[in-house]
C-alpha positions as CSV (number, residue, x, y, z in Angstrom):
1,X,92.9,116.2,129.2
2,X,89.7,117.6,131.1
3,X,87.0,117.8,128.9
4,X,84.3,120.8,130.1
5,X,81.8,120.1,127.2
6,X,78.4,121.2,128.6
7,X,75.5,118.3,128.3
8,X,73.0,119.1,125.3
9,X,75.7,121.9,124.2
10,X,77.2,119.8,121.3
11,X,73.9,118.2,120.6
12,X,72.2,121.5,119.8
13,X,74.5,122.6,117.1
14,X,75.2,119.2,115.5
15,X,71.0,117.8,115.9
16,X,70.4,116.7,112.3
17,X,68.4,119.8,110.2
18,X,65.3,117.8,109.6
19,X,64.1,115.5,112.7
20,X,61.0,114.4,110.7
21,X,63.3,113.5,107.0
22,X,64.7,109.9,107.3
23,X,64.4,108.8,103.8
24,X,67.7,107.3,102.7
25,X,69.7,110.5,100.7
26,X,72.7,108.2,99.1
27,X,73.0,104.2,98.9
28,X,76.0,102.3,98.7
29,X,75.7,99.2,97.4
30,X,78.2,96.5,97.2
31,X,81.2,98.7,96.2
32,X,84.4,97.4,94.9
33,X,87.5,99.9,93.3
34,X,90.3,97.8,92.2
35,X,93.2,100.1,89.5
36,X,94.7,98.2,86.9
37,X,98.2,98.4,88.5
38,X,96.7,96.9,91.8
39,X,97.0,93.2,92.7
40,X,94.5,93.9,95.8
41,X,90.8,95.6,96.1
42,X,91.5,99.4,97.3
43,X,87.9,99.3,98.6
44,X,85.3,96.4,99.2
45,X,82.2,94.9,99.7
46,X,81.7,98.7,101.1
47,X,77.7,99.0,101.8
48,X,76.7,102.6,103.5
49,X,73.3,104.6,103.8
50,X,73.5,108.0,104.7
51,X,69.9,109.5,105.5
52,X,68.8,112.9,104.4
53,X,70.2,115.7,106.0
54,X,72.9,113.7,107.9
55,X,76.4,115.0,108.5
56,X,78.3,111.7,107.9
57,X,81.9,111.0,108.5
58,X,84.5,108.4,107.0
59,X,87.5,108.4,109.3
60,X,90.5,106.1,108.5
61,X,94.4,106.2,108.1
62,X,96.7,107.4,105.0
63,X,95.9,105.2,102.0
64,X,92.9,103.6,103.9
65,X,90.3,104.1,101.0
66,X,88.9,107.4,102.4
67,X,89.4,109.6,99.1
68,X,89.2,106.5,96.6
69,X,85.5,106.2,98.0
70,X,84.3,109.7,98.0
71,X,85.4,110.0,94.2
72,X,83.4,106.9,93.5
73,X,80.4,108.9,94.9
74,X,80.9,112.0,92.5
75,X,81.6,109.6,90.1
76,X,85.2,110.7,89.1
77,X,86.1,107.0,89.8
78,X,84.3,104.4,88.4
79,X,83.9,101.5,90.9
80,X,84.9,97.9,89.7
81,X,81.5,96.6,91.2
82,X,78.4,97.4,92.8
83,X,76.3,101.0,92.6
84,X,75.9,104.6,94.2
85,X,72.5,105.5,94.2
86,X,71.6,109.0,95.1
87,X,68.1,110.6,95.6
88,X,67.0,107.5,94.2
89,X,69.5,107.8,90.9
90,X,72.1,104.9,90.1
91,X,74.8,107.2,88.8
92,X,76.3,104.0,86.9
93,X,73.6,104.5,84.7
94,X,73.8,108.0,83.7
95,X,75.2,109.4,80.1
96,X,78.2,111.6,80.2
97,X,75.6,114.8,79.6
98,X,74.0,113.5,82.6
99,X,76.3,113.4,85.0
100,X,78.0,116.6,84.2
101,X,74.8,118.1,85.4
102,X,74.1,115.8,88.1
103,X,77.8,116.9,89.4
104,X,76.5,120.8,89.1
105,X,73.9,120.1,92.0
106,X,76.4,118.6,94.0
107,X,79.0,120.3,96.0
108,X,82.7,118.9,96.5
109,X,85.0,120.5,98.7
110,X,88.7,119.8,98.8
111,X,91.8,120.3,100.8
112,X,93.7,122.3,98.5
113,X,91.2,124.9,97.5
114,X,91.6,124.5,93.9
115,X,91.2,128.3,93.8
116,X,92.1,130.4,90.3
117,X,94.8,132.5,91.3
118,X,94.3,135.2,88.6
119,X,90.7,135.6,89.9
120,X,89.2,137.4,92.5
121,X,87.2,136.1,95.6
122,X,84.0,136.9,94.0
123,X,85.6,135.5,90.5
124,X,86.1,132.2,91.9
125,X,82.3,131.6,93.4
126,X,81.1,133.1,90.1
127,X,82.6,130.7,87.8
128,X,80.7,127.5,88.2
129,X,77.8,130.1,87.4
130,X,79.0,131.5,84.7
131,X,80.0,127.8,82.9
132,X,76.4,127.2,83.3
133,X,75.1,130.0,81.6
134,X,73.1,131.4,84.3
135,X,72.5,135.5,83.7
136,X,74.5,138.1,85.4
137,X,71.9,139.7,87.9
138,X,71.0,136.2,88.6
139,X,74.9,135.7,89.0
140,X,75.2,138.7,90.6
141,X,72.5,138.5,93.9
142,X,73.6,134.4,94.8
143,X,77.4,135.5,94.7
144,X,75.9,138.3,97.3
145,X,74.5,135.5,99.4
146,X,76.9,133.0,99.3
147,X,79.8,135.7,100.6
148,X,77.2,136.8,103.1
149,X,76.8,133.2,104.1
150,X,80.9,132.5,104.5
151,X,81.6,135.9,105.8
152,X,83.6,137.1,102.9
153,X,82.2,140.7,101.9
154,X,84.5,142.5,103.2
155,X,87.7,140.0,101.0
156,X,85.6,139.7,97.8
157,X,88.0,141.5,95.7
158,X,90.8,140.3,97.3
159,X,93.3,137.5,95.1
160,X,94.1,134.1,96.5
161,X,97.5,134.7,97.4
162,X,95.8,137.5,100.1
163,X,94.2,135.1,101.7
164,X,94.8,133.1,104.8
165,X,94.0,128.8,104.6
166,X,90.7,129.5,106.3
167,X,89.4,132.6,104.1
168,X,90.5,130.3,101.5
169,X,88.4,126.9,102.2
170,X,85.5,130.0,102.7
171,X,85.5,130.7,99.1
172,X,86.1,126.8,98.3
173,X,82.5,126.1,100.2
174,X,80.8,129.2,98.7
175,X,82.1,127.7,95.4
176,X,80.5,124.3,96.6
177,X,76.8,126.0,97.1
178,X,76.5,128.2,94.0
179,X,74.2,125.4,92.5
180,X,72.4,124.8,95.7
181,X,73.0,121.1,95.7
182,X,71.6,119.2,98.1
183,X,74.5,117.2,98.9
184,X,78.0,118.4,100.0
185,X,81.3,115.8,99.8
186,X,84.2,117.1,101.5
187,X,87.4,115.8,100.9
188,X,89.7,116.6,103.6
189,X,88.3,119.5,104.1
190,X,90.1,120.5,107.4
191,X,93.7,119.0,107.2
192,X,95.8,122.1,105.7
193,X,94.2,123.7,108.6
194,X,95.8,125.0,112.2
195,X,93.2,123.9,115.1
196,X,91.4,127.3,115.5
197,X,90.8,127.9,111.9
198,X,89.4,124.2,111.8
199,X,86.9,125.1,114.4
200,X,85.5,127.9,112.3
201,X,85.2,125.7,109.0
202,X,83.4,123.1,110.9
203,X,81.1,126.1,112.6
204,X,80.1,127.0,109.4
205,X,79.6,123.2,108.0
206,X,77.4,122.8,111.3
207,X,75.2,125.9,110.0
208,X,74.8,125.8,106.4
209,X,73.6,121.9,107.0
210,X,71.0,123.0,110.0
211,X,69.9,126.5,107.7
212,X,69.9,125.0,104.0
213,X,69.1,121.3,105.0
214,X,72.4,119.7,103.6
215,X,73.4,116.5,103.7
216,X,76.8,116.2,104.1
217,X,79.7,113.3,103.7
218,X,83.2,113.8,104.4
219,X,86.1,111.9,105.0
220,X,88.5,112.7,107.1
221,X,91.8,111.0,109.5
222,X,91.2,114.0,112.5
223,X,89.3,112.5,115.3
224,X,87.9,116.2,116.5
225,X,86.4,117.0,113.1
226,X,84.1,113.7,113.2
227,X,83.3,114.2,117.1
228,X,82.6,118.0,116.9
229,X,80.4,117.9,113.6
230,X,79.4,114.2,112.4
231,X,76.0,112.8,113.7
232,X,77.0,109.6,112.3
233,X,80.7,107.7,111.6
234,X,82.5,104.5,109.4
235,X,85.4,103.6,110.0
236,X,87.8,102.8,107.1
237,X,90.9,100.3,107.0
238,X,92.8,98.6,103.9
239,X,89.9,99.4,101.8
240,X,87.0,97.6,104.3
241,X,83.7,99.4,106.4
242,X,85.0,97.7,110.3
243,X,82.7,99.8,112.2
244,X,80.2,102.5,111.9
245,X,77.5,103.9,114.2
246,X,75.9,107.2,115.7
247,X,79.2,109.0,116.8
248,X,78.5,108.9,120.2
249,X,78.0,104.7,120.5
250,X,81.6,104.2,118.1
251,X,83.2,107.5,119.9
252,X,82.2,106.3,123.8
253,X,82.8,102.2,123.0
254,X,85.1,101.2,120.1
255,X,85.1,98.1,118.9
256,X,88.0,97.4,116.8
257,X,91.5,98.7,117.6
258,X,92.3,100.7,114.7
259,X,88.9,103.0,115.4
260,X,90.3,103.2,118.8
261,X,93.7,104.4,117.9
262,X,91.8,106.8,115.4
263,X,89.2,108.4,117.8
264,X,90.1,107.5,121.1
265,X,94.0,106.6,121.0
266,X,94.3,106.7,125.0
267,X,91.1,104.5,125.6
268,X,93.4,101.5,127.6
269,X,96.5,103.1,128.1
270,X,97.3,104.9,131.7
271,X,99.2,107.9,132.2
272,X,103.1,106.9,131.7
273,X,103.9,108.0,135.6
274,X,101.3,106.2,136.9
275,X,102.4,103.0,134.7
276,X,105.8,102.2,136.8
277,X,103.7,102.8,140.3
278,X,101.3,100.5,139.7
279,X,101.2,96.9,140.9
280,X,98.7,94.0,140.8
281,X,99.1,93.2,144.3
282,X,99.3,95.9,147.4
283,X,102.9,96.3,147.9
284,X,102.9,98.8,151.0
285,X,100.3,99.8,153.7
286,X,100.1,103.2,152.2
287,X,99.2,101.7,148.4
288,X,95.8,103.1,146.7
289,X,93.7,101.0,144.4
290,X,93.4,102.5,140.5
291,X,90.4,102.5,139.0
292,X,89.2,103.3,135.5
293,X,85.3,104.1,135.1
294,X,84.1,104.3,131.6
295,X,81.5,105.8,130.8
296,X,79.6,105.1,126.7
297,X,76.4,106.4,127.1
298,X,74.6,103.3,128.6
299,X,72.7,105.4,131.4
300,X,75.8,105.9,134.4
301,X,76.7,109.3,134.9
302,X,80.3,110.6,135.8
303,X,79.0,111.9,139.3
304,X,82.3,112.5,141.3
305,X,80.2,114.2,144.3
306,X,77.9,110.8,144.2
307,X,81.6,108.6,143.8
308,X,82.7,110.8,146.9
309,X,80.0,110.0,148.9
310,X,80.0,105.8,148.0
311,X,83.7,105.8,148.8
312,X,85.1,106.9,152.4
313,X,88.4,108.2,152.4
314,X,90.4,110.3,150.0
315,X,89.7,109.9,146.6
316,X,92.0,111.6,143.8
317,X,91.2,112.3,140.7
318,X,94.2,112.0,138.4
319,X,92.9,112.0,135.0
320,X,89.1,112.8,132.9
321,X,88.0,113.0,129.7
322,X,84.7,112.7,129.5
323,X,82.4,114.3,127.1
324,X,79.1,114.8,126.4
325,X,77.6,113.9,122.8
326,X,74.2,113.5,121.5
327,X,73.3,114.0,125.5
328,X,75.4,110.5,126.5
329,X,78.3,111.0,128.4
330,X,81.1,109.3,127.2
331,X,85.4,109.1,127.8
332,X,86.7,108.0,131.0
333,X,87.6,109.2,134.9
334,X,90.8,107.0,136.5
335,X,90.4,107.8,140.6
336,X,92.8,106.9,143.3
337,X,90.8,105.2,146.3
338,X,92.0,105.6,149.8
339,X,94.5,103.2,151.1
340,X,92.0,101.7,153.4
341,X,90.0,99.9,149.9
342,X,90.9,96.8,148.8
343,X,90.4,96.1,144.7
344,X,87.9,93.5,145.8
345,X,85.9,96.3,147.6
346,X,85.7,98.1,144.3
347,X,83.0,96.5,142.6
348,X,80.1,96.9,145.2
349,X,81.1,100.1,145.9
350,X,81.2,101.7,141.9
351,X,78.8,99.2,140.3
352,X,76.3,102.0,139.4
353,X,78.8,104.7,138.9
354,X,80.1,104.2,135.5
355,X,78.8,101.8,132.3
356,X,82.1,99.9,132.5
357,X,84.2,99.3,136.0
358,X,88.0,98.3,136.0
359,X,90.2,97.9,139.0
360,X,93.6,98.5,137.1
361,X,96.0,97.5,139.9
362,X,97.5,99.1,143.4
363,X,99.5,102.4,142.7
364,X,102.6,103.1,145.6
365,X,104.0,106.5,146.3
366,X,101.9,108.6,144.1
């Protein structure tokens, strides 16, 4: 994989909507979800902030915790211990009358689209409106917007069944808005997806949280979604928080394996051809040293013209992936060094070039 992000690119679409807001939007405090049938936790000791106007991910495996912990935060699970405080509101503490309108300001998004298939486009965004009571010109002029919004005039009388996945998760978010909540939770919102559809779902995320100042929390098992849209990321295993951070810091320099597996699954492995070349010692005149540079945003840059210039010789470049998030360059070059450099050269001659320096072994005959 060559990676042709452009530097600041990424960071200008996924910058959070307010620089100046960084009160804390939800707490969790403490949580533990253990069902009846259940000998062990399926989430705990789980303690999160997300900030106002964040785009937060939750990445994590099948059966992880993932959707367990985002229905304890719209309440439709009621955790065993501990609290989710929102805009400064335990929700443990609210009636049943309460929480069905707390739930109306806040928007859920799910995989399967939970659309009405004997309704219309427009049918299905006006619902949640109608429920509430609200008026029909008043019903009438935010159903205008929010098709605006997804880019659905043109489908609005169209059913379900005429719709592709993507149109589909369109109505399911202009659903999600018709109470202009101020916080969105998407449940897998992206899976039933192909890869191009995806892109456009998370385009339109990115700009209703910069235009209508969202917060945002998903959860999710695709690496891309959290890279291309979260500002923020915790990563979720057998129930337990084992990492979190800006995305750029836990994307560039994992610390646990299964986050590495997750978001970057070729972070220490080498190309498979390269793998039954490679030596620890030189083997023939002719053999090249292998190096890995790593780069996770701690101030190196992936120069190859400065690399050139450092290191006499040829000098092959046989596999990148380096992006650019938040501005910090991060992913990984492996080079081939001429025959005439030894490994122990190496380290003089790269120290400034990358954040993290390994000489991987001697490759022969590539």
């Amino acid at each position: 994989m060559v990676s042709l992000t452009i530097p600041g690119e990424r960071d200008a679409l996924i910058t959070p909507a307010q620089q100046g807001h960084s009160s804390v939007h939800v707490q969790i405090r403490h949580l533990n979800k253990r069902y009846p049938s259940q000998a062990q936790d399926a989430l705990k000791a789980i303690d999160l902030q997300v900030k106002r106007g964040e785009i937060f991910g939750i990445i994590g495996r099948s059966g992880a915790g993932k959707s367990t912990l985002i229905r304890c935060l719209n309440r439709l699970e009621n955790p065993t211990q501990g609290s989710v405080v929102i805009d400064g509101i335990d929700l443990g503490q609210l009636s049943a009358s309460e929480l069905v309108e707390w739930r109306r300001r806040t928007g859920m998004i799910f995989q399967h689209f939970n659309l009405l298939s004997a309704k219309t486009v427009r049918e299905n965004i006006e619902l949640p409106l109608k429920v509430a009571g609200v008026p029909a010109a008043q019903r009438r002029n935010k159903v205008d917007e929010l098709l605006a919004l997804v880019g659905l005039e043109e489908r609005q009388h169209a059913w379900p069944a005429q719709l592709s996945g993507g149109q589909k998760q369109r109505v399911g978010i202009a659903r999600a808005l018709v109470h202009d909540p101020e916080l969105l939770l998407c449940d897998e919102a992206t899976s039933a997806l192909d890869p191009e559809t995806t892109r456009s779902i998370l385009a339109l995320l990115k700009k209703i949280n910069q235009q209508r100042h969202i917060t945002i929390v998903l959860i999710t098992h695709e690496m891309d979604v959290v890279h291309d849209l979260c500002h923020q990321v915790a990563v979720i295993d057998q129930g337990e928080i084992i990492e979190r951070g800006p995305v750029w810091q836990v994307y560039s320099d994992p610390k646990q394996e299964t986050t590495r597996q997750l978001l970057n699954p070729q972070f220490g492995t080498l190309p498979e051809a390269l793998q039954t070349l490679l030596s620890p010692t030189r083997q023939r005149q002719d053999s090249r040293v292998l190096v890995r540079l790593r780069y996770n945003g701690q101030g190196a840059q992936p120069d190859l013209a400065m690399i050139s210039l450092r290191v006499p010789g040829s000098l092959t470049l046989i596999y990148s992936a380096v992006e650019w998030v938040e501005r910090k360059p991060t992913g990984q070059l492996l080079l081939l060094l001429d025959a005439q450099h030894e490994a122990a050269q190496v380290y003089d001659l790269l120290a400034t070039q990358a954040d993290q320096l390994e000489v991987a072994g001697y490759v022969t005959g590539y």
